[in-house]
C-alpha positions as CSV (number, residue, x, y, z in Angstrom):
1,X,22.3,-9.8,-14.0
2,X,19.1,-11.9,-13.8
3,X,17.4,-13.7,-16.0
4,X,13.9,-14.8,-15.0
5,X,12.3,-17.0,-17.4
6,X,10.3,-20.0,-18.7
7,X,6.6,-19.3,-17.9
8,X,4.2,-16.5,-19.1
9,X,5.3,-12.8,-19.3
10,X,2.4,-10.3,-18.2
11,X,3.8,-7.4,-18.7
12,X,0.9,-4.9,-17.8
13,X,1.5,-2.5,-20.3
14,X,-1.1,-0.6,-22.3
15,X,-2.2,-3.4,-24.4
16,X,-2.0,-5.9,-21.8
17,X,0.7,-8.3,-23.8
18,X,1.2,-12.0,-22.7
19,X,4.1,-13.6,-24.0
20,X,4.0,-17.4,-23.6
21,X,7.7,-18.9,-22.8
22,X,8.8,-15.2,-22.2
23,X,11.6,-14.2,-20.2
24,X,12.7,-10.7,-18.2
25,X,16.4,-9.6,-17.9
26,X,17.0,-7.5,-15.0
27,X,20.5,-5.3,-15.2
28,X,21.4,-3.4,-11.5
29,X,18.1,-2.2,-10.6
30,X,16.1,-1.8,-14.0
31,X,14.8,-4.0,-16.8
32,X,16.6,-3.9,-19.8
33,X,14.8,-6.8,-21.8
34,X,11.5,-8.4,-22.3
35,X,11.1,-11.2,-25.0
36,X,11.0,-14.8,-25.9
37,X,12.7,-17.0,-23.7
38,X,14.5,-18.8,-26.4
39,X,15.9,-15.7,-27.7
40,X,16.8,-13.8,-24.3
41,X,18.6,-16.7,-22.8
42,X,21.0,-16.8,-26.0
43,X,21.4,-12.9,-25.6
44,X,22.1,-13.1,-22.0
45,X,24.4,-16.5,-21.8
46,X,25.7,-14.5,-18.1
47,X,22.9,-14.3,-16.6
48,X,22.0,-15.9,-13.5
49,X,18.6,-17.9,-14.8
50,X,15.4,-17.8,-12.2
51,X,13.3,-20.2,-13.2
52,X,9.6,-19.7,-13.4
53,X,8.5,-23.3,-13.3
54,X,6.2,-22.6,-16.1
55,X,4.1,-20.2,-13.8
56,X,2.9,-16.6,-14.1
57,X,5.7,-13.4,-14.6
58,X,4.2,-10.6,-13.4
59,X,5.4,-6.5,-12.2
60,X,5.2,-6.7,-8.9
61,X,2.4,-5.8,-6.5
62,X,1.7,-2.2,-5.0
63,X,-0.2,-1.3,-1.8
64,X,-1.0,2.2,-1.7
65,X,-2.4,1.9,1.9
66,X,-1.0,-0.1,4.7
67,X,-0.3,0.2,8.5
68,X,2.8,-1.7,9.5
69,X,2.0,-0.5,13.0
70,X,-1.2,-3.2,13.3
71,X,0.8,-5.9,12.8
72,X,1.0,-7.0,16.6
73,X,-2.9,-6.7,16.7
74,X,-3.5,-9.8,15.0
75,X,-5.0,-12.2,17.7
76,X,-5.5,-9.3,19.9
77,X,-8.6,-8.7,22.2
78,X,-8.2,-6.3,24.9
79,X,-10.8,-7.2,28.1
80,X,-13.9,-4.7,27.8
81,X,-13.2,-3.5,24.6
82,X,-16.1,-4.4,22.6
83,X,-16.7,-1.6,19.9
84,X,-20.0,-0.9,18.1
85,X,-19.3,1.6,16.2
86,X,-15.9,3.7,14.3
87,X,-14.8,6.1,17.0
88,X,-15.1,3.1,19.5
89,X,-12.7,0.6,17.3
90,X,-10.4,4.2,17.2
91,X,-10.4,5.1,21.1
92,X,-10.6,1.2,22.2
93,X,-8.5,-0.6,19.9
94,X,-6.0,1.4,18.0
95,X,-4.7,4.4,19.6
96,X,-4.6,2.4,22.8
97,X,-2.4,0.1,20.7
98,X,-0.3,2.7,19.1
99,X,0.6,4.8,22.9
100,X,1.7,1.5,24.0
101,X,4.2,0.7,20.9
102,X,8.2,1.3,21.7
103,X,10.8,1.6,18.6
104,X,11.6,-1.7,19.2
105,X,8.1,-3.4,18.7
106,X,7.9,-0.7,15.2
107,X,10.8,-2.5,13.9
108,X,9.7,-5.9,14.3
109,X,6.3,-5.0,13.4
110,X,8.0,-3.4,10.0
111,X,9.8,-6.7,9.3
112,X,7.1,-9.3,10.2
113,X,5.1,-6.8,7.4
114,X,7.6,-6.5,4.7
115,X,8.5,-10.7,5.0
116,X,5.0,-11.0,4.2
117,X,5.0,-8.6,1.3
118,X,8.0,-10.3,0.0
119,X,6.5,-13.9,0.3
120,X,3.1,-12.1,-1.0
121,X,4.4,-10.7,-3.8
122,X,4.0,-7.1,-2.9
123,X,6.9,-4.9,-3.7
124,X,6.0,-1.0,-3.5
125,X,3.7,-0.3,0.1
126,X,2.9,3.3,0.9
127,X,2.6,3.1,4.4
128,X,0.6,5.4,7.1
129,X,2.5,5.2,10.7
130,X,1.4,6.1,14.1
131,X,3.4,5.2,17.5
132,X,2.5,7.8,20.0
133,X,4.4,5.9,22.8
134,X,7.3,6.0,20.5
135,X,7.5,9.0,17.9
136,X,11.1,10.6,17.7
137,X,12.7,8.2,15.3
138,X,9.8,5.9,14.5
139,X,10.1,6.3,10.3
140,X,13.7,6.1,10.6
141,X,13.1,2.6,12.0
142,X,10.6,1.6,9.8
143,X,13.2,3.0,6.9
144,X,15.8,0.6,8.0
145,X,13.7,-1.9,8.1
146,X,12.6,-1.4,4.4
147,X,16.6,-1.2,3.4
148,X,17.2,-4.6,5.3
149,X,14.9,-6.0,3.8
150,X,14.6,-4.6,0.5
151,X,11.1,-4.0,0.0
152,X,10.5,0.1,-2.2
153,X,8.6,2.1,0.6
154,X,7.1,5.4,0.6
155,X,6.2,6.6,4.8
156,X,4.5,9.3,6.6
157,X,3.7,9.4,10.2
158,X,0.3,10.2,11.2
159,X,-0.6,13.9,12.5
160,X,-3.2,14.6,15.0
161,X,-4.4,16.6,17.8
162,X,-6.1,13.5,19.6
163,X,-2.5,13.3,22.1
164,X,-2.2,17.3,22.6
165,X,0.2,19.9,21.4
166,X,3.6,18.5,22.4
167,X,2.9,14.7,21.1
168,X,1.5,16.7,17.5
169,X,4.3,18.6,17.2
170,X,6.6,15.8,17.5
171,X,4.4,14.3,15.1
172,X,4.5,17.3,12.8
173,X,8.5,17.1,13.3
174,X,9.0,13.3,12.3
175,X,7.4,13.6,8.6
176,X,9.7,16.9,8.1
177,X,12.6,14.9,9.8
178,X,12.1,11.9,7.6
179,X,11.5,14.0,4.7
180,X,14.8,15.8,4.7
181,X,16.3,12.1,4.9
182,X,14.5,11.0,1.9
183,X,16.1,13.9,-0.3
184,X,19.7,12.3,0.7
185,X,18.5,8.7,-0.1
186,X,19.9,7.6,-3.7
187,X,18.8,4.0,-4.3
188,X,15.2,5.2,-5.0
189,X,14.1,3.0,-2.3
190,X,12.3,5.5,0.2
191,X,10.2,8.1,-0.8
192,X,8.1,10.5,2.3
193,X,4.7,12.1,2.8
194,X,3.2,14.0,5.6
195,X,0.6,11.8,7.1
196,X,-2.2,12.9,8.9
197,X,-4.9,11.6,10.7
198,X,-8.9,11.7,10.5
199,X,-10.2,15.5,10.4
200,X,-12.0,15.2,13.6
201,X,-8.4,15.0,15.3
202,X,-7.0,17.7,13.4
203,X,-7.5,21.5,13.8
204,X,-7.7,24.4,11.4
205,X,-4.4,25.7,13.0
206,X,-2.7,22.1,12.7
207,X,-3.7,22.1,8.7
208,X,-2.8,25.5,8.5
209,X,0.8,25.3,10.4
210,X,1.6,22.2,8.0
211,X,0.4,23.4,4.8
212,X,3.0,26.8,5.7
213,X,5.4,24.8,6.8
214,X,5.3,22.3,3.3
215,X,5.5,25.2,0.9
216,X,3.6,22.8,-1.6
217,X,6.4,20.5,-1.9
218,X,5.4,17.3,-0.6
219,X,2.3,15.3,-0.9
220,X,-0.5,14.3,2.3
221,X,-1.5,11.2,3.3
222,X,-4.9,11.6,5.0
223,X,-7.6,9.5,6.1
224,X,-10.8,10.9,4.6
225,X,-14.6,10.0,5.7
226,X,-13.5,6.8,6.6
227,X,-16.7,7.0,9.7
228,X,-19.7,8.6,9.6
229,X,-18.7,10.1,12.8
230,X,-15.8,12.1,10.9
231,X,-18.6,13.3,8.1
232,X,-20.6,14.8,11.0
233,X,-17.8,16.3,12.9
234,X,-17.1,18.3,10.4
235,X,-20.3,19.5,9.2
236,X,-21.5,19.8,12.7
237,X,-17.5,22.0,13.5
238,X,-17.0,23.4,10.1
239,X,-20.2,23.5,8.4
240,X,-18.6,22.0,5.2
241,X,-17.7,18.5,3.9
242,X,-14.0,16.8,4.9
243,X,-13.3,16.9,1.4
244,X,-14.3,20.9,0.9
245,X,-12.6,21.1,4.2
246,X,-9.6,19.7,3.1
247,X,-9.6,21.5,-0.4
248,X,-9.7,25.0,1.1
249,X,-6.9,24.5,3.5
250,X,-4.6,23.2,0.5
251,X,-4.1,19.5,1.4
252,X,-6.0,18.2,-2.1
253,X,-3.4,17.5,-4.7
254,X,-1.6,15.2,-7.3
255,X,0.4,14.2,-5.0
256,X,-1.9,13.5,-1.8
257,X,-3.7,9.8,-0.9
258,X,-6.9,10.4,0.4
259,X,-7.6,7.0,1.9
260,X,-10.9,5.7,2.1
261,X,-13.5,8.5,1.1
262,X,-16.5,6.5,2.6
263,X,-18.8,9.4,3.0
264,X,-19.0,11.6,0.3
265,X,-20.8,12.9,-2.2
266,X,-21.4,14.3,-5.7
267,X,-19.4,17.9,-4.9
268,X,-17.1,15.8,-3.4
269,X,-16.0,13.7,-6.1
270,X,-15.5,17.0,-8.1
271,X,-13.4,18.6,-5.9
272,X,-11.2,15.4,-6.2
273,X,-11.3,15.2,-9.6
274,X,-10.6,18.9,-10.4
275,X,-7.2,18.3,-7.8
276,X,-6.4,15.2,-9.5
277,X,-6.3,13.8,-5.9
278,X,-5.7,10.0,-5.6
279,X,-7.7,7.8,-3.6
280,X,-7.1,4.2,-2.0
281,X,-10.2,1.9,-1.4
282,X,-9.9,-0.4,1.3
283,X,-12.3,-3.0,1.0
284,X,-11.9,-5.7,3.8
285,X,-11.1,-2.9,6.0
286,X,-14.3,-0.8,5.8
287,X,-16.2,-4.0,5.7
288,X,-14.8,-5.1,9.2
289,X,-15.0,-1.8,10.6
290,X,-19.1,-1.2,9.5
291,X,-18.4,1.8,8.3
292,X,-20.0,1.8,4.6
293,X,-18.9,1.2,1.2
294,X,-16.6,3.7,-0.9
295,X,-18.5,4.9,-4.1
296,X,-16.1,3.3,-6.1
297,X,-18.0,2.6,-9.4
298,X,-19.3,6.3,-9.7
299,X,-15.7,7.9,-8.4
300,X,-14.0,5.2,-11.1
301,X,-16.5,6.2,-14.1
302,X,-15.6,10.3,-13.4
303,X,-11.9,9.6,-13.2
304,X,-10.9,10.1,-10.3
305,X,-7.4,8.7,-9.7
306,X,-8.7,5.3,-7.6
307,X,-6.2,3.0,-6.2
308,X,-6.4,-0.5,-3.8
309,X,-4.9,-0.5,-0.3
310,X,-5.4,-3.0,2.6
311,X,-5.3,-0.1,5.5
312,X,-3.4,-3.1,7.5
313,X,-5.9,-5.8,6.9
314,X,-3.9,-8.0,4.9
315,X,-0.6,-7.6,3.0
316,X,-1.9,-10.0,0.0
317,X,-3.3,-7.6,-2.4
318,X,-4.5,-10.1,-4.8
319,X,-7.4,-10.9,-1.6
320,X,-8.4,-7.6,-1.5
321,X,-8.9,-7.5,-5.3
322,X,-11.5,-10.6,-4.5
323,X,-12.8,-8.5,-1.9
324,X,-13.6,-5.5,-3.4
325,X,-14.7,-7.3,-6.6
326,X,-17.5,-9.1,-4.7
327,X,-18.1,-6.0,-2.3
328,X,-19.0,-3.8,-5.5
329,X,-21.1,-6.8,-6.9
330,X,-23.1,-7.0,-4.1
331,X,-23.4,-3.5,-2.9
332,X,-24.5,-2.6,-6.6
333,X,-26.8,-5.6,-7.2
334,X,-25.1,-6.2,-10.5
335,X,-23.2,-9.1,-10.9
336,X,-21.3,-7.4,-14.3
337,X,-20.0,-4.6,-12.0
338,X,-16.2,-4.4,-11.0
339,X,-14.7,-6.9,-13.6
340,X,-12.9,-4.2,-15.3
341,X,-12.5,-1.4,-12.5
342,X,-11.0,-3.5,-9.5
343,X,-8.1,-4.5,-12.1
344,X,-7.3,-1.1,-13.3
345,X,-7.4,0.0,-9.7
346,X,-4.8,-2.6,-8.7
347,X,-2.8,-3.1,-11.9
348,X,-2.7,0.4,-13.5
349,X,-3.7,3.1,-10.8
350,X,-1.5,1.7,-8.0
351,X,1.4,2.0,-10.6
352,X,0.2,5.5,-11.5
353,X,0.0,6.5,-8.1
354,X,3.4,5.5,-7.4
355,X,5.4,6.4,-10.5
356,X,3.6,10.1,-8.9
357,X,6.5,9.5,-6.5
358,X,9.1,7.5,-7.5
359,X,11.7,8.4,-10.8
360,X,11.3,5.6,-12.8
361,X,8.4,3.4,-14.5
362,X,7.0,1.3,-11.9
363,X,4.7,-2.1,-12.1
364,X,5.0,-2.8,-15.6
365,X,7.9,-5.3,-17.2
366,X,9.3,-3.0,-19.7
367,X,12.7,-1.8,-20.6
368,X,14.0,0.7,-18.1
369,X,11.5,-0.3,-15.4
370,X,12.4,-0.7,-11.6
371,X,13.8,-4.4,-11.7
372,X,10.6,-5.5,-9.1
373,X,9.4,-8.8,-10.9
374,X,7.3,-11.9,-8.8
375,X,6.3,-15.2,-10.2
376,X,3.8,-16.7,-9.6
377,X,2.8,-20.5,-9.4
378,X,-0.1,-21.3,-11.8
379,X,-1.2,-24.1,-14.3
380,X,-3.8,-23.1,-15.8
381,X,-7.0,-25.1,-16.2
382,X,-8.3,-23.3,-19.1
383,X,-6.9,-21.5,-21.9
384,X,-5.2,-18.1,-20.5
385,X,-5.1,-15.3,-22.8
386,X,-4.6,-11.4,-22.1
387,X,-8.5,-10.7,-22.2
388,X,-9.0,-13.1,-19.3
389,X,-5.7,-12.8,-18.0
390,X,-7.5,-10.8,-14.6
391,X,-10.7,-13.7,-14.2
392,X,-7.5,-16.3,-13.6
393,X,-6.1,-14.3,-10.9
394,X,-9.4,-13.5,-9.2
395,X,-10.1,-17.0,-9.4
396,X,-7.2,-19.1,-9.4
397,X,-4.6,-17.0,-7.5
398,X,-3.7,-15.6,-4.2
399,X,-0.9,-14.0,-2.7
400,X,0.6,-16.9,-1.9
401,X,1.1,-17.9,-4.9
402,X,4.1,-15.8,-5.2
403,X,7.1,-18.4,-5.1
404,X,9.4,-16.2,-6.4
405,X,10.3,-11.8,-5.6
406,X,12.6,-9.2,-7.1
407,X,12.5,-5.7,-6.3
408,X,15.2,-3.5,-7.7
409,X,16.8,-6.5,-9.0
410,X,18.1,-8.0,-5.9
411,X,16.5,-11.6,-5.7
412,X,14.6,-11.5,-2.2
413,X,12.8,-15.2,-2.6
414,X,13.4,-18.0,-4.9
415,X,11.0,-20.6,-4.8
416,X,9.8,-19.5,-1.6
417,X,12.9,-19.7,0.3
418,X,13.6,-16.6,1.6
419,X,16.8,-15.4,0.5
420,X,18.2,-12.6,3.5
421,X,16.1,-13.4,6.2
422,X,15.7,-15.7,8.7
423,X,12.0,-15.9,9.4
424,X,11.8,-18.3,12.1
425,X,14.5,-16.4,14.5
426,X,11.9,-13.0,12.8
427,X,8.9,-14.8,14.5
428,X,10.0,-15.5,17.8
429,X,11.2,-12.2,18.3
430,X,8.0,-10.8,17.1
431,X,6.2,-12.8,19.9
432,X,7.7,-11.9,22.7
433,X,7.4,-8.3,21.2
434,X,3.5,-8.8,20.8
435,X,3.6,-10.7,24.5
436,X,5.0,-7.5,26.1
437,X,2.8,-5.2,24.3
438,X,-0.4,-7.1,24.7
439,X,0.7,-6.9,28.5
440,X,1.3,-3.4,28.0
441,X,-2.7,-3.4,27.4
């Protein structure tokens, strides 16, 4: 049993509440207590006590886009690859990347990303692989991985035509593979989707064979309109949107991630609304990539289920909360814009998202919750209260601010020493991974 406590509880729950001097008790993998310190720590004499250091107790973070498979890109520039547009960053930078990746430089590549979660605060990631070097097996690496190290994961591997038949098949056969193993998996650690790629790598028969071949159990994880390129393929193909596209062949649900949804419009938005299908902004991703700005406000005022991913940019969420609060300030011209959605899009969709996937109540500190609670190290400089509880983080916090991480009650960092993992060894092998595959290129 843990006891985390002295510093201020934010528990994220509908009324926001702050309790100064709080303290969470975590029992196996759940909460079962949120209060005053004083009266917690006489309730729970047993409990191992994590101190907060008079810092900031908060659910942890949720990324409900990533790519684990980017990680060995950082620093990388391939000679004559210099991209001007979308499809060039895709055919000159990443699926060069991804043909060259072996299991071996996955599972590093999954660990260098979830120590950075953990020492970032980031506790749930909902992940989007692609490996075509290296397919067979690929999730059941990353899966591992996530075990080992602890860190609540929901994967898909990404289908596509782009490779031909065989590779998509395999492709096709590693989410189903991965998905049966899910179903025998009883920690609630690892949930499965069936990723797919942009719709100008996928055919009507490849949506078709995996919509028949889901029988409406499981959700999609798609990239949607994330380049102009895409938009125009499929008018051009299909004489229809991606989104209408992707409604008529059954892919739109509750349970699918539409990432990015750069180019879209007013129909659109209604066909994702009337499916109640989520979708992740990416901020620092589609700003790097010149690709255009999701229509985030307008999508966020409809109701459209609107989460915050980082699409591999970053694992700190808290920076892409900064990002996409300035990016919807300036690409609006209103300097009020953003204060309130970018925090519900963090803070409550990205929990509603993934409670759409695992059992139990997920970033909130409430009884019966999943046991995944960060602290954070903040004094702050002006008074703190729960209606400017979001202005402090945007301001005065980063990821690395996390000192201390608990998912499903097992304590993972404690004032940022990493608990299981021996990150130094972690590194090295991660260069001489990125050495051989930057080689490879």
């Amino acid at each position: 049993m843990l006891l985390v406590g002295n510093g201020t509880i934010i528990t994220r729950d509908q009324n926001n509440t702050i309790i100064p001097n709080g303290a969470v008790c975590i029992r196996g993998e759940f909460i079962c207590e949120v209060g005053p310190l004083k009266i917690l720590k006489t309730k729970y004499k047993d409990a191992t006590f994590i101190d907060a250091h008079g810092g900031l107790i908060m659910p942890g973070l949720i990324n409900t886009h990533n790519h684990i498979y980017s990680a060995f890109a950082r620093g990388l520039s391939i000679p004559g690859n210099h991209p001007t547009d979308f499809l060039q960053i895709l055919n000159g930078t990443w699926w060069r990347l991804d043909r060259k990746l072996t299991l071996k430089q996955v599972d590093l590549s999954a660990k260098a990303v979830y120590t950075e979660c953990i020492k970032n605060g980031v506790t749930t990631v909902f992940d989007h692989h692609a490996s075509f070097g290296a397919i067979e097996g690929s999730l059941s690496v990353i899966g591992e991985a996530a075990k080992k190290y602890g860190v609540r994961s929901c994967l898909c591997y990404e289908i596509s035509d782009r490779d031909g038949q065989e590779k998509k098949l395999q492709s096709i056969r590693e989410n189903f593979e991965f998905i049966k193993a899910c179903k025998t998996d009883t920690t609630g650690m690892l949930k499965a989707m069936i990723g797919m790629h942009a719709s100008l790598t996928l055919s009507d028969e490849t949506l078709g064979y995996c919509v028949e071949q889901n029988q409406g159990e499981n959700g999609f994880h798609i990239h949607v309109a994330e380049g102009i390129q895409d938009a125009q393929h499929c008018q051009e193909t299909y004489h229809m949107s991606i989104v209408k596209r992707l409604y008529q062949k059954g892919i739109l649900g509750r349970k699918t991630i539409a990432a990015h949804c750069v180019h879209i419009d007013e129909t659109d938005i209604e066909l994702l609304k009337e499916t109640d299908t989520c979708v992740v902004h990416n901020p620092e991703s589609n700003m790097g990539n010149g690709v255009g700005t999701t229509a985030v406000l307008p999508m966020y005022e409809r109701g459209i289920m609107l989460g915050l991913g980082t699409d591999g940019y970053t694992n700190d969420m808290l920076e892409s909360m900064k990002v996409a609060n300035l990016l919807h300030k300036h690409n609006s011209g209103n300097p009020s814009a953003a204060w309130a959605e970018i925090p519900d899009m963090i803070f409550k969709n990205n929990a509603e998202i993934a409670g759409r996937f695992f059992e139990d109540p997920i970033g909130i500190l409430k009884k019966g919750a999943y046991g995944d609670v960060i602290v954070l190290e903040y004094d702050p400089l002006t008074p703190m209260k729960k209606e400017n509880i979001n202005s402090h983080l945007l301001f005065g916090m980063n990821g690395r601010n996390t000192i201390t991480t608990i998912i499903n009650g097992n304590l993972l960092m404690k004032d940022r020493e990493l608990q299981h993992i021996d990150e130094a060894e972690l590194m090295s092998q991660c260069r001489e991974g990125a050495i051989k595959l930057w080689q490879e290129l």
